[in-house]
Backbone bond lengths (Angstrom), bond angles and torsions (degrees), N, CA, C in turn:
res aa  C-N    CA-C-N  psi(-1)  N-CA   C-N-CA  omega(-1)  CA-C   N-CA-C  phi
1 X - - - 1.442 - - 1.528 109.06 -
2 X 1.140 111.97 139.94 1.453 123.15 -176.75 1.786 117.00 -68.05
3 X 0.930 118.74 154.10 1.536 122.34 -178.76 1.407 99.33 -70.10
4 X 1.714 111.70 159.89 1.831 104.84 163.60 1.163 103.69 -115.76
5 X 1.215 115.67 150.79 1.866 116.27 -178.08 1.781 90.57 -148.78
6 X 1.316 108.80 124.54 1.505 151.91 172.46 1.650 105.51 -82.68
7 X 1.242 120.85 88.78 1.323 105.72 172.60 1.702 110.78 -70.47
8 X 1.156 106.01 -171.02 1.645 121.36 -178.68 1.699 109.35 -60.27
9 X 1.881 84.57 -58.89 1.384 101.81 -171.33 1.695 110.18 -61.77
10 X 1.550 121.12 -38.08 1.700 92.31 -172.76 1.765 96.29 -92.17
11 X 1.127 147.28 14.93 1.384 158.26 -168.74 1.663 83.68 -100.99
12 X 1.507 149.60 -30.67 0.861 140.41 -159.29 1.852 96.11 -115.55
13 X 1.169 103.65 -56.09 1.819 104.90 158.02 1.347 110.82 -18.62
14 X 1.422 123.41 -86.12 1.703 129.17 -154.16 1.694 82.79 -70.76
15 X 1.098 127.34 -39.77 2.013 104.06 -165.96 1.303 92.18 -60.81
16 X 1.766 127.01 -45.68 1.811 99.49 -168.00 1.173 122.69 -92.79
17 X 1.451 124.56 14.57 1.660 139.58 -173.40 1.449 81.39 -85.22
18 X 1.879 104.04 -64.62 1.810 96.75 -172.39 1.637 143.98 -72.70
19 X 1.992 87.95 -5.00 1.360 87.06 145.82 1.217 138.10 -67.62
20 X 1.559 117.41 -45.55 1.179 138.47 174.66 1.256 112.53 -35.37
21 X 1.246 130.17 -68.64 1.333 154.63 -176.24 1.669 106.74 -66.17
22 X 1.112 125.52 -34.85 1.761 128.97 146.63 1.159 130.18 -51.30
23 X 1.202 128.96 -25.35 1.563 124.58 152.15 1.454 115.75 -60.10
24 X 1.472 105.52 -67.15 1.695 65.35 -177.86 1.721 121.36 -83.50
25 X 1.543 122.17 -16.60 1.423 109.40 -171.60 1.648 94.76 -150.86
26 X 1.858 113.98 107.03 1.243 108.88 179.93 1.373 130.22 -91.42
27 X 1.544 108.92 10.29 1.544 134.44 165.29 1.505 103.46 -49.92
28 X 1.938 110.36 -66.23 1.270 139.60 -167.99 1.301 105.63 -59.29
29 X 1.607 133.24 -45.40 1.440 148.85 158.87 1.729 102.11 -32.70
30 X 0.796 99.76 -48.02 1.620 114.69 -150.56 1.495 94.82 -78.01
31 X 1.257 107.10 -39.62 1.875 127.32 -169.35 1.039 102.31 -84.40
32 X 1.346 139.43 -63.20 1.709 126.94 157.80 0.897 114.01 -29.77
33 X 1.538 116.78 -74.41 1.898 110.74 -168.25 1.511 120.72 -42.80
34 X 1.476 120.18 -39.00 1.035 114.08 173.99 2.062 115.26 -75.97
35 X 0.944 105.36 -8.04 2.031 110.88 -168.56 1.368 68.51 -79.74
36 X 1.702 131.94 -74.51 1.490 124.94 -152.33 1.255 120.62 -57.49
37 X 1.430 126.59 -16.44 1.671 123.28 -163.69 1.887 77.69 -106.34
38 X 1.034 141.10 -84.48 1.499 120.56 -159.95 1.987 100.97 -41.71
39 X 1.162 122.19 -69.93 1.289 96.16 -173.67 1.492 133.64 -43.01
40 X 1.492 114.07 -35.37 1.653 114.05 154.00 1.409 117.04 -49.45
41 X 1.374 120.66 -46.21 1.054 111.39 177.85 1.501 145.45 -71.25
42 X 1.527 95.56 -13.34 1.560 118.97 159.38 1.711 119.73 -67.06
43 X 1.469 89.53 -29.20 1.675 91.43 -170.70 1.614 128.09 -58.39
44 X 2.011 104.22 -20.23 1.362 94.05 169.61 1.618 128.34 -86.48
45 X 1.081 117.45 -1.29 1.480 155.49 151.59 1.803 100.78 -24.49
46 X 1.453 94.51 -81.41 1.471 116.35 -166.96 1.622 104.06 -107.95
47 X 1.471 145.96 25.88 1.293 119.84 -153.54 1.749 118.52 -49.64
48 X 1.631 130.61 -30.21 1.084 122.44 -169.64 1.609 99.88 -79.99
49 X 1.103 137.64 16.68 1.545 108.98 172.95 1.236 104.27 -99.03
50 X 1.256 148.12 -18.97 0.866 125.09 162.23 1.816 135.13 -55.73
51 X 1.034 131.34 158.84 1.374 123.03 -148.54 1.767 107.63 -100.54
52 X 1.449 118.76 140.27 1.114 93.39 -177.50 1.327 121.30 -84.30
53 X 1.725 131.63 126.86 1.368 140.38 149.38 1.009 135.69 13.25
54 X 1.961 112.37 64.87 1.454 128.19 -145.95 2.131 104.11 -45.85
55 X 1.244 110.44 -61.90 1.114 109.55 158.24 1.956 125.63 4.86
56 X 1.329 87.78 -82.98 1.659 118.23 -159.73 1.831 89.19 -74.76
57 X 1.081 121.25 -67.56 1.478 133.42 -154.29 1.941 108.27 61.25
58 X 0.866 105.19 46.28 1.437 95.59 168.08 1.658 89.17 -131.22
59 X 2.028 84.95 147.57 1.705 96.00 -163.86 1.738 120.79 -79.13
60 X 1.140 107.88 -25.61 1.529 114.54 152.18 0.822 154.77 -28.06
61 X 1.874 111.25 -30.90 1.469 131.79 -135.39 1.951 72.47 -142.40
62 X 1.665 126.21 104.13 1.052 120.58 151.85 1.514 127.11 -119.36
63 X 1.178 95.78 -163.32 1.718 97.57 -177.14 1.817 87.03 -158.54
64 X 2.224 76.30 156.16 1.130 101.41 167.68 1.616 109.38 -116.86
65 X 1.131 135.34 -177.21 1.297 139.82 167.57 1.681 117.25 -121.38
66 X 1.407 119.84 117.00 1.806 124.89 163.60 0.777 147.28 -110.17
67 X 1.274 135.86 37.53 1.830 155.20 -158.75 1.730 84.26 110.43
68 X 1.700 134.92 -116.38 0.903 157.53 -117.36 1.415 87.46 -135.56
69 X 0.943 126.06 -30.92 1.940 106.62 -166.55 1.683 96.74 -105.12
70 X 1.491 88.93 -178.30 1.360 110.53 -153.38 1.754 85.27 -138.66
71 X 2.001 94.87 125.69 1.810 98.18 -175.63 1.790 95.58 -127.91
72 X 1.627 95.83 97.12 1.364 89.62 173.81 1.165 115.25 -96.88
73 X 1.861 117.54 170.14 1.183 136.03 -173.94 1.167 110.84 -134.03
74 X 1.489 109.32 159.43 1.914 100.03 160.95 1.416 87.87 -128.04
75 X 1.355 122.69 162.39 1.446 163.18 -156.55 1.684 103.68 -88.48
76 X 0.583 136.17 134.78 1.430 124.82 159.48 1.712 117.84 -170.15
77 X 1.687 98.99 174.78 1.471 92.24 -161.53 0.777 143.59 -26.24
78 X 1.302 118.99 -69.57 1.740 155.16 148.80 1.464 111.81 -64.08
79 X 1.551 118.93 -44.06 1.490 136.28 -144.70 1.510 107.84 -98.83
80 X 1.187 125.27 151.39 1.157 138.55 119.19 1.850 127.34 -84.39
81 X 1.486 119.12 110.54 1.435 104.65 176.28 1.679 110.97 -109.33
82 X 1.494 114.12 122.23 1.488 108.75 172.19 1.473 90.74 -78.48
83 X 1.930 86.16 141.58 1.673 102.35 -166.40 1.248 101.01 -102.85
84 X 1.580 123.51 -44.42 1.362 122.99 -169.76 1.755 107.55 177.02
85 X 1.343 105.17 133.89 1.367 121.01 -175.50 1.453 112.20 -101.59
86 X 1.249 102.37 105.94 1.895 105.77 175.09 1.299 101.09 -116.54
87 X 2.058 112.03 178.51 1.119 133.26 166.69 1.431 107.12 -70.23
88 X 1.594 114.40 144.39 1.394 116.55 -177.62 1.800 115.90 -47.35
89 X 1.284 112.25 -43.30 1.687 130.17 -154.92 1.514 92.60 -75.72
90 X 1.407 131.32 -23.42 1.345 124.36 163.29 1.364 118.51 -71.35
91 X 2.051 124.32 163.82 0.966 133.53 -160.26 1.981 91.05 -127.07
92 X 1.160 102.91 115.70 1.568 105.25 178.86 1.732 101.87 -65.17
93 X 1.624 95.76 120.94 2.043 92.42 172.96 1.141 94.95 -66.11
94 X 1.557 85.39 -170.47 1.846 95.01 173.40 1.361 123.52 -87.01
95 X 1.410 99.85 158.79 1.565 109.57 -147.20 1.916 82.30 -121.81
């Protein structure tokens, strides 16, 4: 099984999604954060099912999908790294 590595950037993603989502209901905050860390945490499990990053098209660079956001990864030797967690309706620049 592959290592997990949390960059800065999506470690900083889910804190302001779950702020966001804490104004109005911090039950729901609380309930995401946890849906997003087990599904990351499945990902070294399976890394190729997730799809690759229509955007990007490079095969490395995937994603998963969780209600509305978007939990990408890149592939790597040993590693899995979650890169960054956005809203679906956004287009990840380049990475």
């Amino acid at each position: 099984m592959a290592h997990l590595i949390w960059s800065p950037q999506a470690a900083a993603d889910l804190q302001a999604i779950c702020e966001f989502i804490a104004r109005d209901s911090p039950e729901y905050a609380r309930l995401f954060a946890g849906q997003v860390v087990g599904l990351v945490e499945s990902i070294p499990d399976h890394p190729q099912a997730g799809r690759v990053v229509p955007e990007m098209e490079t095969p490395e660079l995937r994603e998963r999908l969780l209600s509305n956001y978007r939990i990408v990864y890149r592939l790597k030797k040993d590693a899995v790294e979650i890169v960054t967690i956005l809203h679906g309706a956004r287009l990840l620049r380049e990475m």
